[in-house]
C-alpha positions, 0 to 999 in steps of 0.5 A, a space after each residue: 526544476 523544469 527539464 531542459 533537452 534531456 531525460 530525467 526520472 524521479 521517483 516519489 514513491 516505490 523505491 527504496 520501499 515496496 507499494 506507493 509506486 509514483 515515477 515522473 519522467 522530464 523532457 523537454 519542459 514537460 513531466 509524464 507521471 506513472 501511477 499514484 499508489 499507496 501503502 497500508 499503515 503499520 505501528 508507526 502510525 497509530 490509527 493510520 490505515 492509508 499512507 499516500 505519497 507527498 506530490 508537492 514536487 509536481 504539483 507545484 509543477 503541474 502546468 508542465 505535467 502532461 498527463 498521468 498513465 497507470 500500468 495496472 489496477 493494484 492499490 500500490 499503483 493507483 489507490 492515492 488517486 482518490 485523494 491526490 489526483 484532483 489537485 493534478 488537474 491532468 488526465 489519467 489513462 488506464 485499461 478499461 478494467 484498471 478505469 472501472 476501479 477508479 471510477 469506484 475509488 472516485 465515486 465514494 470520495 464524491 469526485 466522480 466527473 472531477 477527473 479525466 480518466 481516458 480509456 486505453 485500448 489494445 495498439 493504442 499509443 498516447 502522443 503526450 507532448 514530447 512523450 510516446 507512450 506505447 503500452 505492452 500488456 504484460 502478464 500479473 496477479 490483475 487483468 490489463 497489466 501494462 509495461 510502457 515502452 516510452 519514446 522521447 526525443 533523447 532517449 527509449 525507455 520500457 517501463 516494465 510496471 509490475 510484471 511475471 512471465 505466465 505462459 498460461 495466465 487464467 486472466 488476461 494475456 500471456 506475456 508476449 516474447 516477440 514483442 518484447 524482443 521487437 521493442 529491444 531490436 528498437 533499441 532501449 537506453 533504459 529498462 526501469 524494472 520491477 525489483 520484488 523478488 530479485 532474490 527468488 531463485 525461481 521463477 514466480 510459476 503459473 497461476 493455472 498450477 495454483 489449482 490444484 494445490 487449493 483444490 487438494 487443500 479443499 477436498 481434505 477440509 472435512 469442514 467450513 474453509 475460507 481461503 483469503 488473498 488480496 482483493 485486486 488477485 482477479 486471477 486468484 478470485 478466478 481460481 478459487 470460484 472454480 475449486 468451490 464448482 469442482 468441490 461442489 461448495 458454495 461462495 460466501 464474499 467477505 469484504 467490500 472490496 472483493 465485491 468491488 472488485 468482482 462488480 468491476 471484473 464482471 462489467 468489463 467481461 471479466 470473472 463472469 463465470 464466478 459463482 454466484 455467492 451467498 448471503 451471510 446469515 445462509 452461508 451459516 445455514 449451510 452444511 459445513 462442507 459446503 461453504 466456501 468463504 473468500 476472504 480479505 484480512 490475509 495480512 492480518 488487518 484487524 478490521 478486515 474480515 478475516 480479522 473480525 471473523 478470527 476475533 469472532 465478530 463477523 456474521 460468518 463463525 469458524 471452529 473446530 473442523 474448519 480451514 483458513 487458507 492463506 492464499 497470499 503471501 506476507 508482506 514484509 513487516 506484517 508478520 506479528 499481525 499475521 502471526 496474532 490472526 493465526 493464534 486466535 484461528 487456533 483458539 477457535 480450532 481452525 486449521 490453517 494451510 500458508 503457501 509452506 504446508 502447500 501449494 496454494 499461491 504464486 507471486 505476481 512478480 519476477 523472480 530472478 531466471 524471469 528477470 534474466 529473460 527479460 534483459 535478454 529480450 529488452 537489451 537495455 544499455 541501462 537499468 534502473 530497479 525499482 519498486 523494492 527496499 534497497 536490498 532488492 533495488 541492489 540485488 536487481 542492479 547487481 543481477 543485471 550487470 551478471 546478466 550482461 546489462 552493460 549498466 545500472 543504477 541505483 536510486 531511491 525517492 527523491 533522487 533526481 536523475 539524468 538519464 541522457 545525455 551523457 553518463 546517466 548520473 544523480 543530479 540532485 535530490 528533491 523533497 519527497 515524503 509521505 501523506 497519511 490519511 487520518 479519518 477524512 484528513 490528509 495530513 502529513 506524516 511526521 507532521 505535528 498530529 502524528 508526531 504527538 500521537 506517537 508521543 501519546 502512544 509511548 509516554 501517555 498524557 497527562 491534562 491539567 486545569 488550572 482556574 485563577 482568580 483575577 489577582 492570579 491565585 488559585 480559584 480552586 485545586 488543580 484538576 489533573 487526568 492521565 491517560 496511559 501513564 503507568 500508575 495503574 495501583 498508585 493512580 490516586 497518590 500521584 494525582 494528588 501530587 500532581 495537583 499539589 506540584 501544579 498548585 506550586 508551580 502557579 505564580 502571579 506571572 501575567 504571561 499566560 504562555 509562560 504560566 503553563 509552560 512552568 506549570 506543564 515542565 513541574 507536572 512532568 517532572 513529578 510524573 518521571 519521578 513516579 514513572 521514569 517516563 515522560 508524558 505529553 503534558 496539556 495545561 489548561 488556564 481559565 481566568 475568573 
């Protein structure tokens, strides 16, 4: 697929689904891609904890791939970068602050000097083959935040990126009303639009009125509180440094991404005036109401702080008379890991305050009357949601038509759309599918190891090993091992059957592949006998 005189748009990641944002825009023969994000594992990838999309469709096109821009620094925009965008061979382009993350990501995967990021300044506009890109920044929960006005030859298009209308942002710049009705006075064919809160009735709200829910929450905490929020949050870093100066409390950071993400945010001038912390071990020597701990682990991740801190394996200790407040909010489907953090906080005596007992978050995103305000001033003829599951891509879609959009157009990944000439239509669909990385592996996510995992996780294992004699009889009795099969109280009753049906099953058949198939079908089947499931069963045969 190689984009002849027209405008096409393709997205690898972030539609139909929220994080792992990637967007490809074709004209002329040439690809502009829009971030390379990434996605946090869940139970259906036991032992994942990145998901990464799969970039086969325009690596395999990289010569006509002119360069890669990111609209902002969060991890579902440019957290696939380390591991995806050497193979692109491209430069990326991004905002100083977004830049001093990569450059981060980039230096501990050992790639730094291997890709070209280039810095965009204010009023900058990028010449990218066919492709004009003007970036417009935009007010969010992050520093240099950018929609993306891109111009090329059969149409306009304003890319809004992740987005808010905050008329008094603690980071960053206000959303701009008059550009934004200048670049719709242009004349936009297509606005491709942030979908996250299509079904929030109000607006996201200000992050300067987040302070003082926190600052209340704080002053009525009579002991130690550690307030937790995405690491990426600058502005909400910003805020809860200025409740712990107007509590008179310390900061501890717990999490090495929040102190990467304060080291960058201080290089490029931002979150200079954020307290200094202090180390665990005097954080503990502290009285309790003078600390206040900022956290990664509000979705309820095992191994970030607050996970380890609520199973009592951190430096840092909470108890009775201390407070955990979850400045964030739940990402869809994290529920049951939130809901197991809280109830060993509980265990602990720890009180804990979410964004329904008190103000203390804001979305970075659009609700509905900001979303309404946004056709107004763009006036696109077509929109086309996307970073959302398809309910919220449809809910946007239908919002817009109500709103006057004169169009709208619902895709998810792999669609390949015409934008112009012509009615914009789906024209195909192209592979797309997602990565997953597995220690320092990259693999594919339904692929062969994945796959067995899940069968593993489910049914159990069971090994077996088989030793012939030259003529092909048993050498010695089968050793048989199951691991997470159900025979907890009858364990070594069904080993012995398993070994005796493995003795059974061996026959003088000279082909060794057909041996331990009939060998691993006979142990399976006495293992659904026993249990009624069906373990993963690996035969071993050694020929004497």
């Amino acid at each position: 697929m190689t984009p002849g005189n027209e405008l096409l748009f393709l997205a690898l990641g972030g539609s139909g689904e929220i994080g792992m944002n990637v967007n490809l825009y074709g004209t002329n023969g040439k690809w502009l891609m829009v971030d390379c994000g990434m996605t946090f594992g869940d139970t259906d990838y036991p032992g994942i904890d990145l998901i990464l999309p799969d970039l086969e469709f325009i690596e395999k096109r990289r010569k006509d791939l002119v360069g890669l821009v990111l609209t902002h620094g969060h991890e579902d925009h440019i957290g696939a970068i380390p591991y995806l965008a050497a193979d692109l061979g491209v430069p990326l382009y991004a905002t100083p602050f977004t830049a001093g993350l990569i450059a981060h990501k980039l230096e501990e995967e050992g790639l730094s000097g291997q890709v070209k990021v280039r810095l965009i300044h204010p009023g900058d506009v990028l010449d990218l083959g066919p492709f004009r890109v003007t970036p417009v920044p935009l007010a969010h929960s992050i520093p240099e935040a950018n929609g993306l006005l891109i111009e090329t030859p059969h149409g306009r298009v304003f890319h809004t990126g992740d987005w808010k209308l905050d008329p008094t942002p603690v980071l960053g710049n206000p959303t701009s009303p008059e550009k934004l009705r200048a670049i719709g006075d242009l004349g936009v064919d297509v606005m491709v639009c942030d979908s996250t809160n299509a079904f929030t009735d109000k607006a996201s709200g200000s992050e300067a009125e987040v302070f003082d829910g926190l600052l209340k929450a704080v002053e009525e905490s009579p002991g130690r509180v550690l307030v937790t929020t995405f690491a990426s949050n600058a502005a909400r870093l910003h805020t809860i440094g200025k409740v712990a100066e107007a509590t008179g409390r310390q900061v501890a950071v717990a999490g090495r991404s929040i102190e990467r993400y304060l080291q960058v945010a201080r290089a490029t001038g931002y979150l200079t005036d954020f307290p200094d912390t202090v180390r665990y071990d005097e954080a503990m020597r502290l009285p309790r109401r003078e600390l206040l701990i900022v956290a990664t682990g509000g979705q309820g991740e095992p191994r970030a702080a607050l996970g380890r801190i609520a199973a009592g394996s951190h430096e840092i200790k909470l108890g009775e008379m201390d407070t955990v407040i979850f400045s964030s909010r739940q990402i869809p489907g994290n529920e049951r890991a939130v809901g197991r953090v809280m109830n060993q906080l509980a265990v602990l005596g720890v009180r804990t305050i979410t964004e329904r007992q008190a103000h203390v978050h804001v979305s970075g995103h659009p609700g509905r009357p900001e979303l309404q305000q946004m056709y107004d001033w763009i006036r696109p003829k077509l929109l086309v949601p996307v970073h959302g599951e398809r309910r919220h891509l449809l809910e946007q879609a239908r919002l817009g038509i109500e709103s006057g959009v004169p169009g709208s157009l619902i895709q998810e990944n792999g669609d390949l759309i015409r934008l112009a000439p012509g009615e914009p239509k789906k024209i195909g669909e192209e592979r797309v599918g997602r990565l997953v990385l597995d220690g320092d592996v990259i693999l594919p996510a339904d692929g062969a190891t994945i796959n067995e995992r899940r069968r593993i996780s489910f049914q159990g294992v069971i090994a077996v090993s088989i030793v012939l004699r030259s003529n092909g009889s048993l050498a010695a009795d089968p050793v048989v091992r199951a691991v997470g099969v159900p025979v907890e109280e009858d364990r070594d009753d069904f080993i012995r059957d398993a070994q005796a049906t493995a003795a059974k099953a061996v026959t003088p058949i000279r082909d060794e592949d057909k041996l331990r198939e009939t060998i691993r079908l006979a142990v399976r089947r006495c293992a659904t006998l026993w249990t009624g499931k069906k373990p993963n069963v690996e035969v071993l045969v050694t020929r004497l």
